[in-house]
C-alpha positions as a printed Julia matrix, in Angstrom:
280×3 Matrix{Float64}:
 168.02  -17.28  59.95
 165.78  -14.72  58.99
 166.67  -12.11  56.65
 163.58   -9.85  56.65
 161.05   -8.44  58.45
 158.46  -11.02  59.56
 154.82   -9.42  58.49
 154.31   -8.96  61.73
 156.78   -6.52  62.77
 156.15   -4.28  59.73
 155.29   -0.84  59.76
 151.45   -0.03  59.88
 150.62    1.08  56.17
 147.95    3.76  56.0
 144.32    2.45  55.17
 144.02    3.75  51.66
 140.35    2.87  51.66
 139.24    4.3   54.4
 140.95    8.06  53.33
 138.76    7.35  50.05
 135.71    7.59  51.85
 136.75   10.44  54.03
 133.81   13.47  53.72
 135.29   15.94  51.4
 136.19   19.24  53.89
 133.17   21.79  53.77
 133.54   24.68  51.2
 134.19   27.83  52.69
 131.76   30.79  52.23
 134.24   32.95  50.29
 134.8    29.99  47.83
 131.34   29.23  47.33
 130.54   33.0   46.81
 133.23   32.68  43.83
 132.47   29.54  42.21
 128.81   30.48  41.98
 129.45   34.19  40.55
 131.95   32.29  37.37
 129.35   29.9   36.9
 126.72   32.3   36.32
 129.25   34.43  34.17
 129.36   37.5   36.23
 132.43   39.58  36.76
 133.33   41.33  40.21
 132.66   44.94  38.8
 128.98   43.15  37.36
 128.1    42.27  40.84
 128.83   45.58  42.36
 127.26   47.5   40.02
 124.21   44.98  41.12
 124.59   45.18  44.81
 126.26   48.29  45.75
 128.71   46.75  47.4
 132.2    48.12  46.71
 134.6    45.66  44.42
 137.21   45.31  47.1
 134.96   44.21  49.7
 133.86   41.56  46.91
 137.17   40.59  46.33
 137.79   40.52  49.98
 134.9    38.45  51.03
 136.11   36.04  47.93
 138.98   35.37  49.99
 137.32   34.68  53.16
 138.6    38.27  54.43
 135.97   39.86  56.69
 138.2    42.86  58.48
 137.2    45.0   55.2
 133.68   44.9   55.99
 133.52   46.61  59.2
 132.06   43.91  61.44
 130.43   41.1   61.58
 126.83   42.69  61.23
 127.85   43.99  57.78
 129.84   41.3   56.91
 126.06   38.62  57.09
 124.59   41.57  55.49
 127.27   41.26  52.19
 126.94   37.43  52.67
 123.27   37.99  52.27
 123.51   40.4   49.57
 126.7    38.75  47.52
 124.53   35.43  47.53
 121.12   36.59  46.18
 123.43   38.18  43.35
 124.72   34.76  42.07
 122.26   32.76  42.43
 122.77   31.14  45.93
 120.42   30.81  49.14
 121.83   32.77  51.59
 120.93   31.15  55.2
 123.85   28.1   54.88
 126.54   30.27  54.05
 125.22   32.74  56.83
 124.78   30.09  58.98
 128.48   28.68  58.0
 129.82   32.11  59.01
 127.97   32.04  62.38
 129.59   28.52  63.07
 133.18   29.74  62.0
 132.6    33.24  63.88
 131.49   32.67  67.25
 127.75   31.91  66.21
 124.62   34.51  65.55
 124.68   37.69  66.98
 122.8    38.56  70.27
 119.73   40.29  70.56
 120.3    43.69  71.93
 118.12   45.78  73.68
 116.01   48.55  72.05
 117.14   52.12  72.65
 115.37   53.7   75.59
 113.92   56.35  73.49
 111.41   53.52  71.46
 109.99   53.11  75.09
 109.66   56.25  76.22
 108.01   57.15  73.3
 105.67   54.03  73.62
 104.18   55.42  76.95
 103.99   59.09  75.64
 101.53   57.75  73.14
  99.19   56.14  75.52
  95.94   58.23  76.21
  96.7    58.61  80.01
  96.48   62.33  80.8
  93.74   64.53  79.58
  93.87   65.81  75.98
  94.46   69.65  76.36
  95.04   70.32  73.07
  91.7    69.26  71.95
  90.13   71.3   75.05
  91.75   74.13  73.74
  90.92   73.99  70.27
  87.42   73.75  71.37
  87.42   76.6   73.73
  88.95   78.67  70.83
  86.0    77.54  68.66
  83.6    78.44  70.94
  85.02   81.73  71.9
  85.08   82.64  67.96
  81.73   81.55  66.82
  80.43   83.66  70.18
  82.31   86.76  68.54
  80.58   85.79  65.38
  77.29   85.1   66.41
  77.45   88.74  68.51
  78.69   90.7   65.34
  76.11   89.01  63.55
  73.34   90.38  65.87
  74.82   93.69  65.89
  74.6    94.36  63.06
  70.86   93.13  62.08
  70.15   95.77  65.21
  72.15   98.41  63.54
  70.46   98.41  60.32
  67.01   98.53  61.99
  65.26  102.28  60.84
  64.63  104.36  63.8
  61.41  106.52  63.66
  61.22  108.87  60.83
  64.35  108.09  59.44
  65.34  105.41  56.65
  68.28  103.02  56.69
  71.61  104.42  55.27
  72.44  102.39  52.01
  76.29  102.47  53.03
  75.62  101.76  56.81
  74.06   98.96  56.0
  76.24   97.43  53.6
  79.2    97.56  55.97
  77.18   95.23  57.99
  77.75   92.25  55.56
  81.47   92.4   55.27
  81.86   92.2   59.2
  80.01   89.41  59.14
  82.4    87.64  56.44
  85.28   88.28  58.05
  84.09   86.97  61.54
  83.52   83.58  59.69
  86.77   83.61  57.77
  88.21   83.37  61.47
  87.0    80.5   62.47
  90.14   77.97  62.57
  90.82   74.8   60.54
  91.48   71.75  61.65
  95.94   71.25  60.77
  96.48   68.07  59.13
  99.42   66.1   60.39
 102.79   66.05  58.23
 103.12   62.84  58.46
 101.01   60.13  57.15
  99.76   57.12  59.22
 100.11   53.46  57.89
  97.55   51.97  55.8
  95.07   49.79  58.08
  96.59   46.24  59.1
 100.02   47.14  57.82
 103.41   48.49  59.49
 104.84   51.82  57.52
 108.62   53.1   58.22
 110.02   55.81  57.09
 113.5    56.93  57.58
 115.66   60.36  56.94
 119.04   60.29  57.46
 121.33   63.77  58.99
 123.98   62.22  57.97
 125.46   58.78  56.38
 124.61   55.13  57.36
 124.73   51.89  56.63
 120.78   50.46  56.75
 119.63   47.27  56.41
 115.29   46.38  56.33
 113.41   43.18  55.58
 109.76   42.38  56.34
 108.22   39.69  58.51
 108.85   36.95  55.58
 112.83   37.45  55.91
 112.92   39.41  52.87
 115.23   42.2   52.24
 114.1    45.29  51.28
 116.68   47.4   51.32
 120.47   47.28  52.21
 123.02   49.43  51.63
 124.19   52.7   52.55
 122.08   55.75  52.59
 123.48   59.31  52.2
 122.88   62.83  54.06
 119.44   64.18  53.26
 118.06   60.85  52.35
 114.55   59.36  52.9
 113.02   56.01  52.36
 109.88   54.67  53.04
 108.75   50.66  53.69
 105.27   49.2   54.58
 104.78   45.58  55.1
 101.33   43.29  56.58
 103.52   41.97  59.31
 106.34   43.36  60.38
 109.17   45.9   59.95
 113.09   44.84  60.6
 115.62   47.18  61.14
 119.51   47.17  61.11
 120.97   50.63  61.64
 124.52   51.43  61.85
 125.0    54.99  62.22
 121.83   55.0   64.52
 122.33   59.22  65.57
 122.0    59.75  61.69
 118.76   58.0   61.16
 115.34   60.09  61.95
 112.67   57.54  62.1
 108.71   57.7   61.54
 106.73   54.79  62.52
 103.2    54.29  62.1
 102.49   58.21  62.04
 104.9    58.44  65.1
 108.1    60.37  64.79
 110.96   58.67  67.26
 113.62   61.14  66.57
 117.12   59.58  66.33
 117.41   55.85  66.3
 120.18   55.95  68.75
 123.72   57.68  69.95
 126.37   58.62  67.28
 128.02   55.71  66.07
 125.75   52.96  67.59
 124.71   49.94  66.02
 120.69   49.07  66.55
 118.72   46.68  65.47
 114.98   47.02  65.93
 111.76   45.94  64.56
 108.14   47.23  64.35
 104.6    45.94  64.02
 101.18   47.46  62.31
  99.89   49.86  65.32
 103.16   50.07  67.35
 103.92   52.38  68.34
 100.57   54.16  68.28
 100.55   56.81  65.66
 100.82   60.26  67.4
């Protein structure tokens, strides 16, 4: 008679080995953000103060709570930002976001003005504002040169009779101001990029959030730029652009001005090399 289970018909016990060597679960981006900002002893209000980034959104982010940061274009920017700040490289934990988010972001396409503006600059029509200025030049010195004559003619003595001394003084200032007419060539407002590099400038009508690196990956600047702001950014290779109140942002690119970035509210993203768009 038995009076046990047999081994055999004994419940499966779980493999305790086998959890053991079970891969730790990945750390999440929020977490990692955290650990890294206590080890290097910074507080929350330290690393806004650092990155401009508001303390909530920190806190947020900490948490693994994007919906604070307005999307998920700002939300690689922070990433990006919070990670520099403590000490971290940035591109896993972006990339860990992608993976957990629906993956990168698509390219869009550039706004339709960066075109049009493209084929304005090409020389394909004749330049009639040169034409003119020179027409105007030549018309003036003409005037010139015949006031000139004049008045050697004038001052010539007739027979029996000696120059006037006042006649022929008023000869000289006629003269003067026939030169001081001539026109000067207008220097443009805006200054062209240094030879073999890419220069951006940007004003802003009104607020947005702007984020530039160069052709290395490197950020330049992100953050959010106020009314009646302007900053400038020249790099050997290349020019990136994240924009995301594009009808507030004026640009100026190479010399060029491109007028608004984009519609009210729209999110662009955009990028410019030395020479393009030719400089106006």
């Amino acid at each position: 008679m038995s009076i046990g289970n047999s081994p055999s018909d004994a419940p499966d016990a779980p493999d305790v080995s086998k959890a053991a060597d079970a891969p730790p679960a990945p750390q999440s981006v929020g977490r990692a953000l955290a650990q890294a900002r206590l080890a290097a002893g910074l507080t929350v209000d330290k690393v806004s103060t650092t990155t401009r980034v508001r303390v909530s959104i920190i806190q947020a982010i900490e948490r693994d709570d994007y919906i604070r940061c307005g999307g998920d274009v700002y939300a690689r920017g922070h990433i990006r930002t919070l990670a520099r700040a403590v000490g971290l490289n940035p591109d896993p934990l972006v990339a860990q976001y992608d993976a957990e988010h629906g993956g990168p972001p698509t390219p869009t396409a550039v706004a339709p003005v960066y075109e049009t503006e493209r084929i304005r600059s090409e020389p394909r029509s004749p330049n009639w504002t040169a034409a003119m200025i020179a027409a105007i030049v030549i018309v003036v010195a003409f005037m010139g040169f015949t006031m000139f004559g004049g008045s050697h003619e004038g001052s010539s003595p007739a027979a029996g009779h000696g120059p006037q001394p006042q006649a022929a003084a008023q000869t000289h200032p006629t003269h003067s101001t026939a030169t001081r007419t001539l026109p000067m060539p207008a220097r443009s407002a805006i200054a062209a990029a240094p030879v073999g590099k890419v220069m951006v400038k940007l004003t802003t009508t009104g607020e947005s959030w702007v984020l530039v690196s160069n052709g290395n990956g490197d950020s330049l600047f992100e953050g959010l730029m106020p009314a009646d702001d302007s900053k400038t950014f020249t790099d050997d290779k290349r020019i990136n652009l994240v924009l995301g109140n594009a009808a507030a942002v004026r640009m100026f690119v190479n010399g060029k001005d491109l007028g608004p970035a984009g519609g009210d509210g729209q999110i662009v993203r955009t990028s410019f090399t030395p020479g393009d768009p030719q400089a106006g």
